[in-house]
Structures are given as structure tokens and as C-alpha cells.
C-alpha positions as CSV (number, residue, x, y, z in Angstrom):
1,X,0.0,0.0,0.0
2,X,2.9,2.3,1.1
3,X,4.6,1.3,-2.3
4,X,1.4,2.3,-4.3
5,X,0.9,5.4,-3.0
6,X,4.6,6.3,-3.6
7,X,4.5,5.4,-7.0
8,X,1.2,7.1,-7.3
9,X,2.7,10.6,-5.7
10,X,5.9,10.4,-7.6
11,X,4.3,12.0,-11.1
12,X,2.2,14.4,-8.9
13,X,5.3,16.0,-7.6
14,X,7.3,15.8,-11.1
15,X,4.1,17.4,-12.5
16,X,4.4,20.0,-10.4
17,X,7.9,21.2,-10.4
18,X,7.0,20.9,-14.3
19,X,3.9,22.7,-13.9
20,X,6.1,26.2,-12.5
21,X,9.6,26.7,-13.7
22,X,11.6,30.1,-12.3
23,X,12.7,32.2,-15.3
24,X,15.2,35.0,-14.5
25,X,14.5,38.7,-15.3
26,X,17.2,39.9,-15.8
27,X,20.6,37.9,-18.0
28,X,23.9,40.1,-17.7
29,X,25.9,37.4,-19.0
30,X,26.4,39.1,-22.3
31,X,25.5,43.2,-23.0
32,X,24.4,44.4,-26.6
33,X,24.9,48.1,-25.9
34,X,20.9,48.6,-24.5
35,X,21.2,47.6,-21.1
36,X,20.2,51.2,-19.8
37,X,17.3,51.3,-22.9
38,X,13.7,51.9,-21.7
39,X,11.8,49.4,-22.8
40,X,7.8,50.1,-24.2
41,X,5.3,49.0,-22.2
42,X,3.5,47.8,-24.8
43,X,5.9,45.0,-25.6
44,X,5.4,44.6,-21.7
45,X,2.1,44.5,-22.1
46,X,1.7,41.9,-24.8
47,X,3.9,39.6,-23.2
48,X,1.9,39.2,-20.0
49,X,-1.4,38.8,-21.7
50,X,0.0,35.7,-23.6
51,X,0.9,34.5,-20.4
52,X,-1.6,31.4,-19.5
53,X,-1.8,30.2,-16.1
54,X,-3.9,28.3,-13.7
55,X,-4.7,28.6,-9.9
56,X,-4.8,25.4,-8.2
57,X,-7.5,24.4,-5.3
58,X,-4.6,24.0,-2.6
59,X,-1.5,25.9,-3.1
60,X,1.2,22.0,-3.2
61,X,-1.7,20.6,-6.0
62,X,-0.6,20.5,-9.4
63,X,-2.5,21.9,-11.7
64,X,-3.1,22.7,-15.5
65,X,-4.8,24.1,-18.7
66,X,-3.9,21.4,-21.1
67,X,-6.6,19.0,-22.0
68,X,-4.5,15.7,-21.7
69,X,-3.1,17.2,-18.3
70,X,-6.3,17.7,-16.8
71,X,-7.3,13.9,-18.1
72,X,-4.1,13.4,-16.3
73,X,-4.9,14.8,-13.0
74,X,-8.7,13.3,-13.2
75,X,-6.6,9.4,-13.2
76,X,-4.4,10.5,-10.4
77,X,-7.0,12.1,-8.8
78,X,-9.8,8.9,-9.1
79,X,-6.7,6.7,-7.4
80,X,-6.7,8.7,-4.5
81,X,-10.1,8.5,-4.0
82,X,-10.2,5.1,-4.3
83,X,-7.1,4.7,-1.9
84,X,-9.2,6.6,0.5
85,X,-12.2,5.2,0.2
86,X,-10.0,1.6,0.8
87,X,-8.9,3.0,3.9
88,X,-12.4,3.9,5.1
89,X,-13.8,0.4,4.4
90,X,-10.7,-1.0,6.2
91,X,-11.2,1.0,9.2
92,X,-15.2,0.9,9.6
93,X,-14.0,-2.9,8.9
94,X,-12.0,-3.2,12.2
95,X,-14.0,-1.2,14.0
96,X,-17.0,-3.6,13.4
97,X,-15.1,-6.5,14.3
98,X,-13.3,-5.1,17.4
99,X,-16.8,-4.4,18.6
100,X,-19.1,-6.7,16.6
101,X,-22.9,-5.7,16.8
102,X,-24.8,-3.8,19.5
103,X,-24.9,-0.3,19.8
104,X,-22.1,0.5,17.3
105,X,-22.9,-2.0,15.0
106,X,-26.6,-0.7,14.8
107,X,-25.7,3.1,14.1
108,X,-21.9,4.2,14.3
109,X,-20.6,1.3,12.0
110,X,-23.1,2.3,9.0
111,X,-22.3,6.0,8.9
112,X,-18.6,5.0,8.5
113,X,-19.0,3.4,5.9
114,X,-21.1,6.3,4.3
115,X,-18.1,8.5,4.7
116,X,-17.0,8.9,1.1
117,X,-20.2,10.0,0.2
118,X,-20.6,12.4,2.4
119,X,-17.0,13.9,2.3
120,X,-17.5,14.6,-1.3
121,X,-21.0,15.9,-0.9
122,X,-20.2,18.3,2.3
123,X,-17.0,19.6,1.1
124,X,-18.0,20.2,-2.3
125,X,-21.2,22.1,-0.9
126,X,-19.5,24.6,1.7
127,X,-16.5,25.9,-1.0
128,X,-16.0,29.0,-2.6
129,X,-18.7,31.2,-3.7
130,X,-22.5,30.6,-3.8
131,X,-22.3,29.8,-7.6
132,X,-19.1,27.4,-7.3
133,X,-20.9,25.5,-4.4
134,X,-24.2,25.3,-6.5
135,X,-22.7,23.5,-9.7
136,X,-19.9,21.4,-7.4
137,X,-23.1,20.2,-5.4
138,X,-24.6,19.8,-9.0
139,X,-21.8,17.2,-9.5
140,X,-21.5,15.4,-6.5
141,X,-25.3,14.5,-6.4
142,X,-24.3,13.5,-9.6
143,X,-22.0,10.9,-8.3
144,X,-24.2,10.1,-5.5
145,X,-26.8,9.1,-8.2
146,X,-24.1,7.0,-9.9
147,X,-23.0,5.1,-7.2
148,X,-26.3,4.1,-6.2
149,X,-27.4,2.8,-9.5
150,X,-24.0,1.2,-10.3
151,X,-24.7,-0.9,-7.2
152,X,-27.7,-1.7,-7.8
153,X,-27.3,-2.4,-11.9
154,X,-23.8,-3.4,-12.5
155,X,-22.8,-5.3,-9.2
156,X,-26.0,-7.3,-8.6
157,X,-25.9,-8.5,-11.9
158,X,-22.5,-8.9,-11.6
159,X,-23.0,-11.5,-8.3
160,X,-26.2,-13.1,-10.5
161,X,-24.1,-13.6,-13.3
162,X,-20.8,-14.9,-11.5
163,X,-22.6,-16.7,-8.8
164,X,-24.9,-18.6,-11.1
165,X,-25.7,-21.7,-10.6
166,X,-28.5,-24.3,-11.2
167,X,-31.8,-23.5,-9.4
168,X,-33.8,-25.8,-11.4
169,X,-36.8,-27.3,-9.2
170,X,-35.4,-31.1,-10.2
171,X,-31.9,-30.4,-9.7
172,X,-31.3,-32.7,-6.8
173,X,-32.1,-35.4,-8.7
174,X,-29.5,-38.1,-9.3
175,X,-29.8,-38.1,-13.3
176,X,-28.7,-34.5,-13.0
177,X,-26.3,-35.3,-10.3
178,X,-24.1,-37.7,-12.6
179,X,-25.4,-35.0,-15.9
180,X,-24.8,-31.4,-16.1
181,X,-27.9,-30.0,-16.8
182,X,-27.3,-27.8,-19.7
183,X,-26.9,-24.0,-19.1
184,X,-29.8,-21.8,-19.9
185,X,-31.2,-18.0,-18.6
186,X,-33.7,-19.5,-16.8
187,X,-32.5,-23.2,-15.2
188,X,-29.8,-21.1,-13.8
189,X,-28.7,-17.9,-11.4
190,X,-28.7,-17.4,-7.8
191,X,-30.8,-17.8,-4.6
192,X,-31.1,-16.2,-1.8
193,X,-33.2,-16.1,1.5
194,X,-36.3,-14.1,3.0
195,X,-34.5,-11.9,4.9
196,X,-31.9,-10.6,2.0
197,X,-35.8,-9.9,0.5
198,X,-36.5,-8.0,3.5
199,X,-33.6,-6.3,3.5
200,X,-34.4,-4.6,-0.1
201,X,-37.9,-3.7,1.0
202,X,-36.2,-1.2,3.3
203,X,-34.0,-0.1,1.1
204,X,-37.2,0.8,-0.9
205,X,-38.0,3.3,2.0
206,X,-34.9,5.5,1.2
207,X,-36.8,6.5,-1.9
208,X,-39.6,8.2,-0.1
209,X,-37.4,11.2,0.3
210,X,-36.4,11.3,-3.5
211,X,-40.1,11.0,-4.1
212,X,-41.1,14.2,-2.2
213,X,-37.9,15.9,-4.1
214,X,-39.9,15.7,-7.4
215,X,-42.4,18.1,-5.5
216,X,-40.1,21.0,-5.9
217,X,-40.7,20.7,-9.9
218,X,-44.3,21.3,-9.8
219,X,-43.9,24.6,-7.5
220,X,-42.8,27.4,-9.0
221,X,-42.3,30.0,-6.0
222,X,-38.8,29.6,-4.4
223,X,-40.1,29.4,-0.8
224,X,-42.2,26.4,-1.8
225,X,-39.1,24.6,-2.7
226,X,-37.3,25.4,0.1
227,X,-40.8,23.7,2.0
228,X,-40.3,20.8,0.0
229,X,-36.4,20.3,0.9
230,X,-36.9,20.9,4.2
231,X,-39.7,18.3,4.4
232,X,-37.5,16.0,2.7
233,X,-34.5,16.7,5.1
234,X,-36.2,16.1,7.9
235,X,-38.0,12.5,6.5
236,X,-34.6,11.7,5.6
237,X,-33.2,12.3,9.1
238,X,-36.3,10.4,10.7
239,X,-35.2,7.4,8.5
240,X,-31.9,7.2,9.4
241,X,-32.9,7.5,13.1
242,X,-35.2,4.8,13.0
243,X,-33.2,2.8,10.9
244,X,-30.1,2.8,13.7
245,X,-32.8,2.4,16.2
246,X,-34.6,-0.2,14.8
247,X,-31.5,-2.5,14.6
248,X,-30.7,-2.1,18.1
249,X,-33.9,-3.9,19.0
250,X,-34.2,-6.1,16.0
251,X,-30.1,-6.7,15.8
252,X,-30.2,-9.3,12.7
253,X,-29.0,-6.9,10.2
254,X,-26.1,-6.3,12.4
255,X,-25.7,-10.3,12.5
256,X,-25.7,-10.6,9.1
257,X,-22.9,-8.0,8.2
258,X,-20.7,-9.5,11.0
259,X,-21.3,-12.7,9.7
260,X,-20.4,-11.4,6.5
261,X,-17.2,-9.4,7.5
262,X,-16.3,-12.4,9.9
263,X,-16.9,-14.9,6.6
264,X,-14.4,-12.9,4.5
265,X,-12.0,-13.0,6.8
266,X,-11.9,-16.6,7.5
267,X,-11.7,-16.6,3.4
268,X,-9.0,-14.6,2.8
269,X,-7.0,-15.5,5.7
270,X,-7.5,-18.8,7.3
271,X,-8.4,-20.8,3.8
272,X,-5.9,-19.1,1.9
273,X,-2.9,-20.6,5.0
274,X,-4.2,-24.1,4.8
275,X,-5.6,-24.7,1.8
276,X,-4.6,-26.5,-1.3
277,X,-4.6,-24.5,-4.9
278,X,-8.1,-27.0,-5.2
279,X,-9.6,-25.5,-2.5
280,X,-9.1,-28.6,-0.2
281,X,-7.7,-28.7,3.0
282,X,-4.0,-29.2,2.9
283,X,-3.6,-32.4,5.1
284,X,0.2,-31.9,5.6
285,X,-0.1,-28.3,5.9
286,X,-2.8,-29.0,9.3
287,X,-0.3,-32.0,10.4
288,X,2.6,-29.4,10.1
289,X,0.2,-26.4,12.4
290,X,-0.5,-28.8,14.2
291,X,3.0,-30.1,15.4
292,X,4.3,-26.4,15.2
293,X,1.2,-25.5,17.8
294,X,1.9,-28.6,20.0
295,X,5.2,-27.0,22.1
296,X,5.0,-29.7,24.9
297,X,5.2,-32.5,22.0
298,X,2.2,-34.1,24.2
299,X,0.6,-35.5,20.9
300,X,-2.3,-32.8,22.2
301,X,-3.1,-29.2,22.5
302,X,-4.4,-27.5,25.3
303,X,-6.2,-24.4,25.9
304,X,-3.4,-21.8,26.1
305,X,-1.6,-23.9,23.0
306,X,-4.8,-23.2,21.5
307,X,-4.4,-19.0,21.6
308,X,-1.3,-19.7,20.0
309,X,-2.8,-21.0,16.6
310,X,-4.9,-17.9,16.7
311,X,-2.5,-15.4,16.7
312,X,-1.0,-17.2,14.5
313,X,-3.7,-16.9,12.2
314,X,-3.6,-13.0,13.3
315,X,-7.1,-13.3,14.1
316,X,-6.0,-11.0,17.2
317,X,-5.2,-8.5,14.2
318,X,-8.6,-8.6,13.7
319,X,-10.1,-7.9,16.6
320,X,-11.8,-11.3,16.4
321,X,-9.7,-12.8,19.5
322,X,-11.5,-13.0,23.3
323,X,-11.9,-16.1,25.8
324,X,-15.6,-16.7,24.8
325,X,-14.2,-17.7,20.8
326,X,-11.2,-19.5,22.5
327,X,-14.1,-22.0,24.8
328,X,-16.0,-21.7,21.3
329,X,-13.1,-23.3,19.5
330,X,-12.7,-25.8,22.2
331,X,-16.2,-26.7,22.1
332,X,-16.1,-27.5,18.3
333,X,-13.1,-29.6,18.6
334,X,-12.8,-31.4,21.6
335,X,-15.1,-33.9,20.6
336,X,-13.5,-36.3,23.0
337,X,-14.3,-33.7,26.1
338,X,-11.1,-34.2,27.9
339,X,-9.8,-30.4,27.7
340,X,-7.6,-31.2,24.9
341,X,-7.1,-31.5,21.4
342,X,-5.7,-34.7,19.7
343,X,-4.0,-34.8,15.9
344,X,-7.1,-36.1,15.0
345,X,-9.8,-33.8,16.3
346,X,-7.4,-30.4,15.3
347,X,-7.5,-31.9,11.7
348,X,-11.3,-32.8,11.7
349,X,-11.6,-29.1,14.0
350,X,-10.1,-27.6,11.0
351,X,-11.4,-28.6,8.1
352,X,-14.8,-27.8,9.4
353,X,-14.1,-24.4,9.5
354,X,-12.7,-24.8,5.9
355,X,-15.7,-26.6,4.5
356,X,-17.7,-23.4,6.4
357,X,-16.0,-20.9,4.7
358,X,-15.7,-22.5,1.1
359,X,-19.3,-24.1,1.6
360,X,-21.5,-21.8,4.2
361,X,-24.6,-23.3,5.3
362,X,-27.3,-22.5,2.9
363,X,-29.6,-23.3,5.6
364,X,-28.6,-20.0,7.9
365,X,-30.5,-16.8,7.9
366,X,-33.6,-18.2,6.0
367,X,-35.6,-17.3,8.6
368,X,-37.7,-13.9,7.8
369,X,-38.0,-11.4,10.7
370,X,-41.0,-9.7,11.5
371,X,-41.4,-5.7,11.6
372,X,-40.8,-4.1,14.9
373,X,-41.8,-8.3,16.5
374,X,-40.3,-8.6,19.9
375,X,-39.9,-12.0,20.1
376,X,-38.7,-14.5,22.4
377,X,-35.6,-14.9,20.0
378,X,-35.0,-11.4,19.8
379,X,-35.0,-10.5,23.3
380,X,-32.2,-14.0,23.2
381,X,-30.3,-12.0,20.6
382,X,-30.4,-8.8,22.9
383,X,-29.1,-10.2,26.3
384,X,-26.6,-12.1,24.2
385,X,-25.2,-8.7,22.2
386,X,-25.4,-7.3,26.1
387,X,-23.3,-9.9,27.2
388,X,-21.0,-9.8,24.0
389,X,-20.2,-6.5,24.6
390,X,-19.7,-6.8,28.2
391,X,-16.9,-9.4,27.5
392,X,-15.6,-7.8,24.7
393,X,-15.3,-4.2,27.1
394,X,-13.5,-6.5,29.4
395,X,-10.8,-7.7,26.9
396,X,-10.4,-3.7,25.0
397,X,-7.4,-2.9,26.9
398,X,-5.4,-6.4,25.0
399,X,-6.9,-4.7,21.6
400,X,-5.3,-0.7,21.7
401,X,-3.6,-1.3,18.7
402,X,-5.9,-1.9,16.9
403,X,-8.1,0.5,17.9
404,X,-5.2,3.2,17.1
405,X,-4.9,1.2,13.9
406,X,-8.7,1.3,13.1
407,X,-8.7,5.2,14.0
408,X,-5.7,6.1,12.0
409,X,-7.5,4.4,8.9
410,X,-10.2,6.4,9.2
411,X,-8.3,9.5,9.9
412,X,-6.1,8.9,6.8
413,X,-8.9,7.4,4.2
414,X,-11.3,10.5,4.9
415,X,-8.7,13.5,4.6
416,X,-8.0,11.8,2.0
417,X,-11.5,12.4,0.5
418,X,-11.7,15.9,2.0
419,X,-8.9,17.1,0.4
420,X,-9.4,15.7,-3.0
421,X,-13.1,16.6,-3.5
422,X,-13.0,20.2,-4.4
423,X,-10.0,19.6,-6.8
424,X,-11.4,16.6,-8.5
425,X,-14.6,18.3,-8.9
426,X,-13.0,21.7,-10.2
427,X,-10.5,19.5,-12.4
428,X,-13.8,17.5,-14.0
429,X,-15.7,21.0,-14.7
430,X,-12.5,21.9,-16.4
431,X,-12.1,19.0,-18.6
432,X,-15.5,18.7,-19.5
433,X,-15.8,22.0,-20.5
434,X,-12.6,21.8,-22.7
435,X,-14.0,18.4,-24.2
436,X,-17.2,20.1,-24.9
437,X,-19.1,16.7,-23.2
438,X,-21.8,16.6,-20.4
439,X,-20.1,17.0,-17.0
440,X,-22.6,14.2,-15.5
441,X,-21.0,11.6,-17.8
442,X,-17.5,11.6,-15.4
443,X,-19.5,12.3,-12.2
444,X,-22.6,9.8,-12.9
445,X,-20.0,7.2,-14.3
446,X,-16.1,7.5,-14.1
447,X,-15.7,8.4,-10.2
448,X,-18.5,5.7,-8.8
449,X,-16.5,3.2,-11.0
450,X,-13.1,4.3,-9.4
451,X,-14.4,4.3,-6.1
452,X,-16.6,1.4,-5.9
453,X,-14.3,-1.2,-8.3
454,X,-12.4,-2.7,-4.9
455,X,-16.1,-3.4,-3.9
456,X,-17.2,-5.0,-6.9
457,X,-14.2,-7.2,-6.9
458,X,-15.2,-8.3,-4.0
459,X,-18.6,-9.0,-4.2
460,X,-17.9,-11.2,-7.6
461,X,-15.7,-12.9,-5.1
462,X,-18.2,-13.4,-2.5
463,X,-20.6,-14.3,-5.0
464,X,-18.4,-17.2,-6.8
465,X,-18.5,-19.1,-4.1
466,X,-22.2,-20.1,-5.5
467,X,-23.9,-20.3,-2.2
468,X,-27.5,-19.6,-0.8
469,X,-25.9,-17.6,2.5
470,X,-22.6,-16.2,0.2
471,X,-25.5,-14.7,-2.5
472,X,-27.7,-13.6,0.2
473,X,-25.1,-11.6,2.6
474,X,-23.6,-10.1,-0.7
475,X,-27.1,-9.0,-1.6
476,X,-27.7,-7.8,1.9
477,X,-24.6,-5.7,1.7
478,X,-25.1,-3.9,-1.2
479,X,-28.9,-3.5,-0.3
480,X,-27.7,-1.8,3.1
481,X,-24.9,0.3,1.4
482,X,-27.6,1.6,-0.9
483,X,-29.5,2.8,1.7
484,X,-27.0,4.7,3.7
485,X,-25.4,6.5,1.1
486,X,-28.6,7.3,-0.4
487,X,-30.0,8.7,3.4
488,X,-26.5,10.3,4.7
489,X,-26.0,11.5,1.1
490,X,-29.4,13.0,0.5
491,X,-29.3,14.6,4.1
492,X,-25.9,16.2,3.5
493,X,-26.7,17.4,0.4
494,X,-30.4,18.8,1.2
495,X,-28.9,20.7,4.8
496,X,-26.1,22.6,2.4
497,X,-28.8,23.2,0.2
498,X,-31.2,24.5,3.0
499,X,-28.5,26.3,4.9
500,X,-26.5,27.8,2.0
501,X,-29.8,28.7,0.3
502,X,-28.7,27.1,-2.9
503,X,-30.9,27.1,-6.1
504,X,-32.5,23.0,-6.9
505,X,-30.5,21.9,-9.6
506,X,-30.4,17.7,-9.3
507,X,-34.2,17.0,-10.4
508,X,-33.1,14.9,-12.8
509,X,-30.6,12.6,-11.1
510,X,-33.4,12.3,-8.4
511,X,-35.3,11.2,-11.1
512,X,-33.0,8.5,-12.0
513,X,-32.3,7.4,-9.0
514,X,-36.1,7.2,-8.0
515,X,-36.6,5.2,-11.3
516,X,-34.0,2.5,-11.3
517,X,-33.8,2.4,-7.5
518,X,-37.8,1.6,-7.1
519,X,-37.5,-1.1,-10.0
520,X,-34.6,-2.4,-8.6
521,X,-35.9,-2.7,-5.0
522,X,-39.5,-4.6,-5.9
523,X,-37.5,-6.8,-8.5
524,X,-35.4,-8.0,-5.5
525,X,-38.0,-7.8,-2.6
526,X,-40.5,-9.9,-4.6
527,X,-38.6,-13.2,-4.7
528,X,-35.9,-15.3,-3.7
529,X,-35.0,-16.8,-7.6
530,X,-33.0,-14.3,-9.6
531,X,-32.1,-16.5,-13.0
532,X,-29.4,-15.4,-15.6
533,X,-31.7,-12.9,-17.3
534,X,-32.0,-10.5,-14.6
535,X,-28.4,-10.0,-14.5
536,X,-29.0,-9.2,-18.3
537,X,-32.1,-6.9,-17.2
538,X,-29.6,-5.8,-14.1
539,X,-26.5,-4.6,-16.8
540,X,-29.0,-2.9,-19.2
541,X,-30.6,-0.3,-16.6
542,X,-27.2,1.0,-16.4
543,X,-27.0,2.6,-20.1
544,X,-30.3,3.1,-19.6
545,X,-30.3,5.0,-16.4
546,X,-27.3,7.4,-18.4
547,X,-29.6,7.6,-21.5
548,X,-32.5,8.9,-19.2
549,X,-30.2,11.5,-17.7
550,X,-28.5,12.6,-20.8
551,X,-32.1,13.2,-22.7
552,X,-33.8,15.2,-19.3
553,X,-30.5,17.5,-19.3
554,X,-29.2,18.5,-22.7
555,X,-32.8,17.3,-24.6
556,X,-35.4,18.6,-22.4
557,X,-33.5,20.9,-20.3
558,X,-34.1,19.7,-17.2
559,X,-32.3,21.4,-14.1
């Protein structure tokens, strides 16, 4: 990472010392006999007005007027972002598993993870002059609008299509056990369970808001728009209150993205030490852990031998380390019940936890909870978060580091995202003007792609696994990530608005998203099945969606 970003600011810096180069007035190495000659000022005066030059955002930033420069800057400047937005997710990541789910997890955790939206939106909106803060809040509703439909459009169908599989009614049969049954749009895709359905119908709710919004384009009097925003602000803010709230007392949501976070760990950590290239579990790679683990050469591992194999899977580094896992561990493999661990139980211990994170239960989370139902099971999952995060308080002062470490990722990722917003946006209006192309084309497309690519990789990679409960959290992440940056983006956006007393200028990417977002949301709410030709449907609302923008704003002139 440290590499990357050192590579990354080595051409800023030699674009800048090429950007400014110090030219001496005055040359006395050789006299031609008009040294003391007055010179007209109207030679002067035509020299300085060929003079072309360009005043960066921050005074260190490079900047320039040349058209390839500026597509130059826009590259370097979408890395950044992305980098930041990295370190964001990576520090809302540890944060979540440091504390796992309760309070945090129900409000705290989600609004981190909304920060790159909201950076862009908030310091975009309070810069410069009335005028500059109108059209750079232009653009970054733009983007907001972008990465909410890219999410929805391009990465679902992206999981669908990756994650396929055969969903056929008759494909537990034995004749289509020993033959595959041949592929088709319909016999295959992906599955997923009720409450990955449940989870879209709220994120069906955010659009509420954006449907008030379109209000302010059948009133014509200025205060009547400012009504309309300010009805919408405060819906927005009512949502995201009772959204937080909601999960404290119904925490299942929160369950689900720690099981999520917790599953991708195991991947990319644990299965990557001890497994084969085939996926299966290295037998002499356990036997070696094993031995390594086993310091007393007792042919058995204890407890505190035990602690050892996690750290050494740096599950500590995750915040994932406390006594309850370590009794939890000991539970699953000390089958025999004698308080230690034989060759034989570590190896059988092991591969479970392999077969779990290559083949998760299909059979988990299928259960659909019931609106605002305090049930028996509920209040279990309360008094069991309560006591979770009554042992984890216990075991915080072990875990500074990572806290520090968590912190400082946040820290870094969103001045990061601070700094770069205003120049990105002022470098965009710049190129697009030059180019003589729609502005909305690189906010509405190019920056969601830079910043949400490291999340699409991922989700293909979640998705490939071709499981019920790897489909179902990947669906319930995006579906929760839509949500949030639609609600902390929105409210951002609509209080500079309100505050600053800026003029409406977004109705058509409200529009958009209102459209695609809705269609979207009851596609995925209604059912469980998604076969290979939603993923088709999925990919073509994208062009789409940037067809229906371009004609409202340079056809029909919408604001």
C-alpha cells in the first residue's frame, strides 16, 4: 500500500515542479549596448497577456490548462479517492469487528462506511462562492446518483451472473447429479433467502425522500421549494434515526454484516494458509500447524496452546480474539471432552471451518424477521449482544492497537477524501468544459467506477463461491450500502442546500435514482429466484439510467 501510494505521488510532484519553472528577469551574461534602454510597455504588455496560467484548489496541487493534463490529473486524482475510500472500508471494517454488533454495530458502523459519500457531498457544498458551491453540489449529487445505481445495476448483476448456478426445481435429482444439466437463462442464477428480500424492502423506504424531491418541480415559488427540501431533510433524518434504532432492538441486520465481515475473513486468511490451490484442506499443511502448535510434543493441544494458533492466524489482528471464541473453538473440537485436542480432532476441528468458509450453510439466515416483532428470540439476541459486549469491554485494553490502527484508517482514508473533493470536482468541470461533453457523464459514471471497483471485486468474489448464504449476505450488503449513502448523502446534500440557500439543480438525477432504485428494490424484494436474465435486465438499466439522464439535461433541459 505504502509502495502504491509512492509510486502514485511520484508523477504528482514531477508534474508539479514541471507545472512552475523560475525564469530570470534579468541575463547580464552578455551586454548588446541597450542595457540602460527603456523598454515600451506595450511590448510589456503583450507579453503578459500571452501568459496562460492556472490557480490550483490547494496551493502543493498541481495543476493545469492542457486537455490531456487535466485527463491526467482526473486518473491520479480517481486513485486517490479510491485509496481513500479503501482505507475507510478498512477501518469501519475493524472497528465492526473489534466491537461486533450492539450499539455501534446498529448506528456508528453504517455512517462510516457512508463517509466517502458524504465527504464529497459536504465539502463540495461549503467551497468557494454561492455559484461554485451550487454546480460542485450539482456534481457530486451527480455521483451520488451513480453510485447508487452502479450498485444496484452493475454489481447485482454482476453477483447473479458470476454466482450462477442451477436453481432448477429437479436439480437434486440423481440423473442431473451424474449429468450437467445444460446451461440456460432460466434453469440457472442465484438464490437467496427471505431476509436478503426483507432487506431490499427497506432499502425501498430511502426513496420516499427522492419522491417528495420531485415536488419542488411542480412549484414554482422559491419558498415552496425550500418547504419541500426541508420536508425531505427532515424525513430523511427520521429514516436514518429509525433505521439505527430499529437494529438495536431487532439486531439481525447487524448479525448478518458480522457474519459477513467475519466470513471474509476466514476466506482470505485462514483458507488461503491451509488450503490447497483445489480448494481442499492441505492435510500436511494441518499435520505441520498442528505439530508447530503442539510446544510440549504431548501429541495434544491445550487451551493456552490453542491462543497460539490464533494469533498465529492473526485473528487477534482482527479484533476477532476473546476467551468466549477461544471455549467456542474448544467446544467444536474437543469432541472427546477431555480439555484437549488430539491430531485427530485439530484436523477434523479444521477442516470444518474450511468446508464453512468454502461451503456456508445454505440453511442459515432463511428465517424472515417480523417488523418491529419482539420475540422471544429477539430479546435472546439482545441479552446475548449485552453480554457480548460486556466481555468484549473486558478484553479492550489487550486490543489498543488496533483500535489506534482502526482510528488512524479512518483518519487517513477521509482527509483523503476531503482534500481531494474540491480539486477533483474543479479539475472534472475543467475537462468537461474543454471536451465540450456533459459533466454528469465523469460524475454519474467514471468516479462511482473508481471508487466502488475494490467493492465490486469483492462481491464477484463473495458471489463465486455459489452459495445460498454467500448470495444472500452479498445481496444484503449492497442493499444496506444503498440505503445509507442514499440517506447520509441525500441529508448532507439537502442541509447545504437548505443552509447555503442554494438554487435545486439535481431533479433529474433524483429522477434517476427514483426510477431504477424503485424497479430495482421490488424486482429484489419480490422473490428469492433471480435467474441469468435478470443480470441481463440488471446490466442494461445502467446505459439506460445514463440515456434517461443525458435526454432530461441537454434534450429537455431539465435542471
Amino acid at each position: 500500500m505504502v509502495r502504491a501510494a509512492y509510486i502514485l505521488f511520484l508523477p504528482l510532484l514531477v508534474a508539479f515542479s514541471g507545472g512552475s519553472r523560475s525564469v530570470p528577469e534579468k541575463l547580464n551574461l552578455v551586454t548588446d549596448g541597450m542595457k540602460n534602454v527603456t523598454q515600451s510597455p506595450i511590448i510589456g504588455l503583450e507579453l503578459s497577456a500571452s501568459t496562460v496560467t492556472c490557480e490550483p484548489t490547494y496551493g502543493f496541487l498541481p495543476c493545469t490548462t492542457v486537455v490531456w493534463g487535466e485527463l491526467f490529473l482526473i486518473v491520479v486524482y480517481e486513485f486517490l479517492l479510491s485509496l481513500g475510500d479503501q482505507y475507510v472500508s478498512a477501518g469501519s471494517d475493524l472497528f465492526f469487528q473489534i466491537f461486533g454488533t450492539g450499539i455501534f454495530g446498529a448506528s456508528l458502523f453504517h455512517i462510516l462506511g457512508s463517509i466517502p459519500e458524504v465527504a464529497m457531498i459536504l465539502v463540495t457544498g461549503l467551497s468557494g462562492s454561492t455559484d461554485t458551491a451550487e454546480s460542485m453540489a450539482t456534481m457530486s449529487m451527480a455521483m451520488l446518483a451513480g453510485s447508487a445505481v452502479m450498485q444496484l445495476t452493475v454489481i447485482w448483476g454482476s453477483c447473479v451472473f458470476f454466482g450462477n448456478y442451477d436453481i432448477s426445481d429437479s436439480s437434486t435429482s440423481s440423473a442431473l447429479e451424474n449429468n450437467k444439466k445444460p446451461f440456460s437463462l432460466t434453469g440457472y442464477g442465484v438464490r437467496t433467502d427471505d431476509a436478503t428480500s426483507y432487506t431490499a424492502r427497506i432499502m425501498i423506504l430511502s426513496m420516499i425522500p427522492f419522491l417528495i424531491l420531485q415536488l419542488a418541480k411542480l412549484i414554482n415559488s422559491s419558498s415552496g421549494i425550500r418547504v419541500v427540501i426541508l420536508i425531505s431533510l427532515l424525513v430523511t433524518l427520521v429514516f436514518l434515526f429509525l433505521y439505527c434504532f430499529y437494529q438495536v432492538f431487532q439486531p439481525w441486520i447487524q448479525e448478518r454484516r458480522l457474519a459477513y465481515v467475519t466470513r471474509k475473513f476466514v476466506k482470505n486468511n485462514l483458507v488461503a494458509s491451509l488450503c490447497t490451490a483445489a480448494g481442499e484442506p492441505d492435510e500436511s499443511r494441518i499435520r505441520e500447524v498442528f505439530h508447530e502448535i503442539d510446544q510440549n510434543k504431548d501429541a495434544s493441544i491445550s487451551d493456552s496452546e490453542l491462543r497460539a494458533l490464533l494469533l498465529g492466524i492473526k485473528l487477534e489482528e482482527a479484533g476477532l480474539r476473546n476467551e468466549d471464541f477461544v471455549e467456542k473453538v474448544m467446544e467444536d473440537f474437543d469432541t472427546s471432552g477431555n480439555a484437549q485436542i488430539d491430531e485427530t480432532e485439530f484436523h477434523r476441528g479444521i477442516s470444518k471451518w474450511l468446508c464453512e468458509a468454502n461451503h456456508p450453510d445454505n440453511n442459515q439466515y432463511d428465517e424472515r424477521p417480523k417488523l418491529f416483532s419482539r420475540t422471544a428470540q429477539s430479546e435472546e439476541q439482545q441479552s446475548l449482544l449485552a453480554k457480548k459486549a460486556k466481555q468484549q469491554s473486558q478484553t479492550a485494553q489487550n486490543s489498543w492497537f488496533n483500535y489506534f490502527k482502526a482510528a488512524f484508517l479512518l483518519i487517513i482514508g477521509t482527509a483523503v477524501l476531503a482534500l481531494l473533493a474540491q480539486p477533483v470536482i474543479q479539475t472534472i468541470s475543467e475537462f468537461s468544459s474543454a471536451v465540450n461533453i456533459p459533466s454528469f457523464i465523469i460524475s454519474y459514471v467514471i468516479i462511482p467506477v473508481a471508487m466502488s471497483y475494490r467493492e465490486t471485486l469483492g462481491a464477484i468474489k463473495s458471489a463465486r463461491l455459489k452459495t445460498k448464504q454467500a448470495i444472500s449476505l452479498t445481496f444484503s450488503e449492497i442493499y444496506n450500502a444503498v440505503f445509507m449513502n442514499n440517506m447520509m448523502g441525500l441529508a448532507m446534500f439537502l442541509l447545504l442546500v437548505y443552509i447555503r440557500d442554494l438554487s435545486w439543480d439535481v431533479s433529474a438525477e433524483v429522477l434517476v435514482v427514483l426510477i431504477i432504485c424503485t424497479l430495482m428494490g421490488l424486482l429484489t424484494s419480490c422473490s428469492t429466484k433471480f435467474p441469468i436474465w435478470t443480470a441481463i435486465i440488471a446490466y442494461l438499466m445502467y446505459p439506460i439510467s445514463l440515456g434517461l439522464l443525458y435526454v432530461l439535461t441537454e434534450v429537455l433541459g431539465w435542471s
